[in-house]
N, C-alpha and C positions, 0 to 999 in steps of 0.2 A: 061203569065207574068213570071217575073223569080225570085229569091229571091235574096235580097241583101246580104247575107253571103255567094252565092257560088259565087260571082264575084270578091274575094275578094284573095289575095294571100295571104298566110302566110307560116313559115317553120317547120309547126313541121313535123315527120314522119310517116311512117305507115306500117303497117303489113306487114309480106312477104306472099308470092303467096300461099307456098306449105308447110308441113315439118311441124317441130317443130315450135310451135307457133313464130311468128318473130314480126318485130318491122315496123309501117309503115314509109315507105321513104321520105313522105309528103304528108299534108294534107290540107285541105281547110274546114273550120270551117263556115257551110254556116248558124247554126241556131240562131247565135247570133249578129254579126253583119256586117259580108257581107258574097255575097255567095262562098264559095269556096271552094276545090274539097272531094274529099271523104276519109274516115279514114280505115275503115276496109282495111289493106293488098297492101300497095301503091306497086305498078312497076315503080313509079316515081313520081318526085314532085308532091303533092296534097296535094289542099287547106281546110283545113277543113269544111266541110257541116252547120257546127252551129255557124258561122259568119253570115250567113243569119240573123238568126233572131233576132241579138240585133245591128245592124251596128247603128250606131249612126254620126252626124254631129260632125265635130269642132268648129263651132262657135258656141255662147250661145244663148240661146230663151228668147223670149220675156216675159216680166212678165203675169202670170196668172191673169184673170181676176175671180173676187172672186164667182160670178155667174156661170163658168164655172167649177172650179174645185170642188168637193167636199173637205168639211172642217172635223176637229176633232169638232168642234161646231154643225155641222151639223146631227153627228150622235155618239153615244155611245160609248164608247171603249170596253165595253164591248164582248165578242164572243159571238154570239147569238146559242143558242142548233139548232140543227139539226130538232127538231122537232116544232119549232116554225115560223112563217114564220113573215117577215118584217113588219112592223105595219104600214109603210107610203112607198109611191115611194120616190126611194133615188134622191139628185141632180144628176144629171147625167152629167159628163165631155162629150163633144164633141172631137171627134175624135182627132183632130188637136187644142184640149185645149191648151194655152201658160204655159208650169211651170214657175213658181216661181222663182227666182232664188234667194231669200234672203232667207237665212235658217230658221229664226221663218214661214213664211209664207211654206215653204217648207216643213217643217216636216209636220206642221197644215194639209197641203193639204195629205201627203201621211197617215198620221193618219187615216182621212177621209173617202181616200178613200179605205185603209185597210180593215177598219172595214166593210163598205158597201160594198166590194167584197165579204167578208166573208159570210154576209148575205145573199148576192146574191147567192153564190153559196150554201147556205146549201137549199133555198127556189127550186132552181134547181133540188140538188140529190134528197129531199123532194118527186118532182114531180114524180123522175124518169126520167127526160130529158136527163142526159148524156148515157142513153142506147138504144135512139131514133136520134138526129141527134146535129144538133147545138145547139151552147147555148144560152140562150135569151139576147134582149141586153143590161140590165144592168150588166152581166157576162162580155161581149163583151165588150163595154168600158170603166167601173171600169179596167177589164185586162190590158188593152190598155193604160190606163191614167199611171196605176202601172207600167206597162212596159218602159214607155219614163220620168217617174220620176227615176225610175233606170239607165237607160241609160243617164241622165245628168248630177246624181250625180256621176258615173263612168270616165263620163269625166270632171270632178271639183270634183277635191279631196279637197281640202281645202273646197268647200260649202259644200261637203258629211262629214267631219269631225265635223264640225259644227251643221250639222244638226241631226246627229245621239243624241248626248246630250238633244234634243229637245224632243226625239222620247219616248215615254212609252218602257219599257225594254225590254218585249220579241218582240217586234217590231221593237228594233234599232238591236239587235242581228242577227233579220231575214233580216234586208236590208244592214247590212253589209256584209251578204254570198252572196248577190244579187248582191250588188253591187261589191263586191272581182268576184264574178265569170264573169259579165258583162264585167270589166275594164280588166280580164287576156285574155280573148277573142278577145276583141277588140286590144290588145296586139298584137296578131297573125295574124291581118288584114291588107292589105295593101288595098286604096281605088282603084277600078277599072275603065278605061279609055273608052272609046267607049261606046256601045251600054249594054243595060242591058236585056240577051234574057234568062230568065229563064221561063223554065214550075212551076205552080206551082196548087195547088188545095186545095180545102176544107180535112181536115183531117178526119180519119173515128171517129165513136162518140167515146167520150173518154171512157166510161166504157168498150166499145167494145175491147180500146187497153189494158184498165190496166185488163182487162181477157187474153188478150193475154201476156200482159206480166206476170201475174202471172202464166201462163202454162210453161212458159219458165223457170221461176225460180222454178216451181217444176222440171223440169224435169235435171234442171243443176245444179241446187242450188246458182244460181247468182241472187242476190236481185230485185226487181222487180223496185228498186225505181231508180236502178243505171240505168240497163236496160233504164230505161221510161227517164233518166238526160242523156244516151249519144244520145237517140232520140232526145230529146230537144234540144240537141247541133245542130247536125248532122242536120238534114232538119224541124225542129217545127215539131214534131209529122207526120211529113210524108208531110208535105207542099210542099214542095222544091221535085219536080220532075223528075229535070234536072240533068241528069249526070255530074261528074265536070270535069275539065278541065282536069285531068289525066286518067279520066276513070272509077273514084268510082261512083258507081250506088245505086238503092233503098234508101228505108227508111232508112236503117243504112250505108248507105253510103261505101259498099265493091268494092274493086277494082277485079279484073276475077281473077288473082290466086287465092286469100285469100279467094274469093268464090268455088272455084272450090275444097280449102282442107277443108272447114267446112261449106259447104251451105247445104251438105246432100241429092243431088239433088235436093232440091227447086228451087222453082222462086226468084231471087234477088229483081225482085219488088212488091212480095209478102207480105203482112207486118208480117204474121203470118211466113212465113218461113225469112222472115230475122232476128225476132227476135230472133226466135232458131237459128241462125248461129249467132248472134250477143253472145247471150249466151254459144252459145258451146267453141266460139274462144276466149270469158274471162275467161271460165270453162280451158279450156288448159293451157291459159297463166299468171294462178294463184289465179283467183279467185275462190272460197270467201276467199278463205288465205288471201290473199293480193293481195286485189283492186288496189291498186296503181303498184302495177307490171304488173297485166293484162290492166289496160286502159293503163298506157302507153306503152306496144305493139301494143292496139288498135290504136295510136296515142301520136308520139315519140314525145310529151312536155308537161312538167309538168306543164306550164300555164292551159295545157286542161284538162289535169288529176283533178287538183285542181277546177275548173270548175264544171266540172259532180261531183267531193264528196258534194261539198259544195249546189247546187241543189238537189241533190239524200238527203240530211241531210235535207234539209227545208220538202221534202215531206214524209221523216218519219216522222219529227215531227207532221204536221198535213196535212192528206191525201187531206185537200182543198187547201192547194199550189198546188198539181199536177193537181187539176183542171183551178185553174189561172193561172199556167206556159201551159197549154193546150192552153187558149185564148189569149196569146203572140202572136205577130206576127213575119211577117217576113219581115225585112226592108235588103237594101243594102246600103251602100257608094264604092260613086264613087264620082270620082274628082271632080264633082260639087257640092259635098253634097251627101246627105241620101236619098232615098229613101222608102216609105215603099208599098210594094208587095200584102200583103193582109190585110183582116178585112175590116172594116167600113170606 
């Protein structure tokens, strides 16, 4: 299968090949909402990698059925400790749930299912599960539900306006980074016409990666959270397997020069060594100075830039976002509509 963010064209740019860190030529943003080509080091137009996984439709969905989505009625708002595990099976949205599309009903449902993500995922790390493989599945589609509630209020600004006022505070706070980073991405997407021929796979377990990305940022001193937000972008944690239409390859999506001056002879679809090259070529191009100089070298537009801070900020503030931005999927638009790649 392929992912819907790299089938996707858009113009920002990207890296150069060799030399003094450079700026890419174009990029394809496959991990957010359709798929398209790669960032690290373009030799030519490429679509960014992390359009994949939040491509979204233009027409609106159908309203939610109350049965199906989980509610703020239905579960606590409160954050539940780490060390306490859920006291009832939460509702559990179906994959292909209707959202909402009236804002009281809207917030209710993403409240919800916040909260019960939450829980789900602390009863998870609890177990130890993300050092073993997948996540269980009310991880799976708690993520899922969270993920196409953000992607429709990105595309309805005016129902996302609205419903943010609905939302308990540090909750409307965190789905306005979600949704600012969702809508600047989809920004940068064009939908794709023909066939939709993406590789694509299961991602390796997340604690697996956030060790690899904390190796990385000791050894460069580039933050781990930025690191794991332009992964997110770029192919959903390594989902998106398919090289993009210019040529950018692996996990972090590098083009062959840009590999060839900072891959340090690793393998490009290595995860551990694209990290460190992912690392080393924002360590050159100004980070941790200033982030915003080095991604966008990584990937010449500030729609992207602003993207990766504003995820990379949800998952300092609390490490179980990088767990639910892990069980995001990967959808595509093309001219018939949206597609989605993986998950349930």
């Amino acid at each position: 299968m392929k992912d819907m963010h790299a089938g996707v064209a858009w113009s920002g740019q990207r890296h150069r090949p060799a030399g003094r860190p450079g700026r890419h030529l174009a990029a394809s943003l496959v991990g957010l909402t359709v798929l398209i080509s790669g960032c690290a080091g373009s030799e030519g137009a490429a679509s960014p990698g992390a359009l994949r996984q939040t491509a979204t439709r233009r027409g609106p969905e159908p309203s939610a059925t109350p049965s199906a989505v989980p509610s703020a009625k239905e579960s606590s708002h409160q954050e539940p400790s780490h060390q306490e595990p859920s006291r009832q099976a939460p509702v559990l949205p179906a994959p292909d749930a209707a959202i909402p599309k009236d804002p009281p009903r809207l917030a209710d449902s993403l409240t919800g299912t916040a909260t019960q993500l939450r829980r789900a995922v602390d009863d998870w790390v609890r177990d130890g599960g993300p050092a073993k493989a997948n996540a269980p599945e009310p991880v799976v589609l708690l993520a899922l539900h969270e993920q196409r509630i953000y992607r429709y209020l990105a595309r309805n600004p005016e129902v996302a306006s609205r419903t943010y006022d609905r939302l308990p505070k540090d909750l409307a706070g965190q789905a306005r980074d979600n949704v600012t980073a969702v809508r600047n991405l989809l920004s940068l997407a064009r939908p794709i016409s023909g066939p939709v021929k993406f590789r694509v796979r299961p991602p390796e377990p997340a604690d697996v990666l956030l060790g690899d990305f904390r190796r990385a940022e000791r050894r460069f001193g580039v933050e781990w959270e930025v690191l794991a937000a332009v992964m997110f972008v770029e192919t959903k944690f390594g989902r998106v397997r398919s090289p993009s239409y210019t040529g950018a390859q692996g996990p972090m999506q590098f083009m062959p020069g840009t590999w060839a001056a900072y891959g340090m002879g690793g393998d490009v679809h290595d995860t551990k060594d694209a990290l460190l090259a992912a690392a080393n070529y924002l360590h050159a191009s100004g980070a941790p100075r200033d982030y915003r100089r080095a991604l966008y070298a990584y990937n010449h537009s500030q729609a992207y830039v602003d993207a990766v801070l504003l995820h990379a900020r949800q998952m300092k503030r609390d490490i179980r976002n990088y767990y639910g931005y892990y069980n995001w999927q990967v959808f595509v638009i093309t001219t018939r509509g949206e597609r989605r790649l993986t998950g349930p």
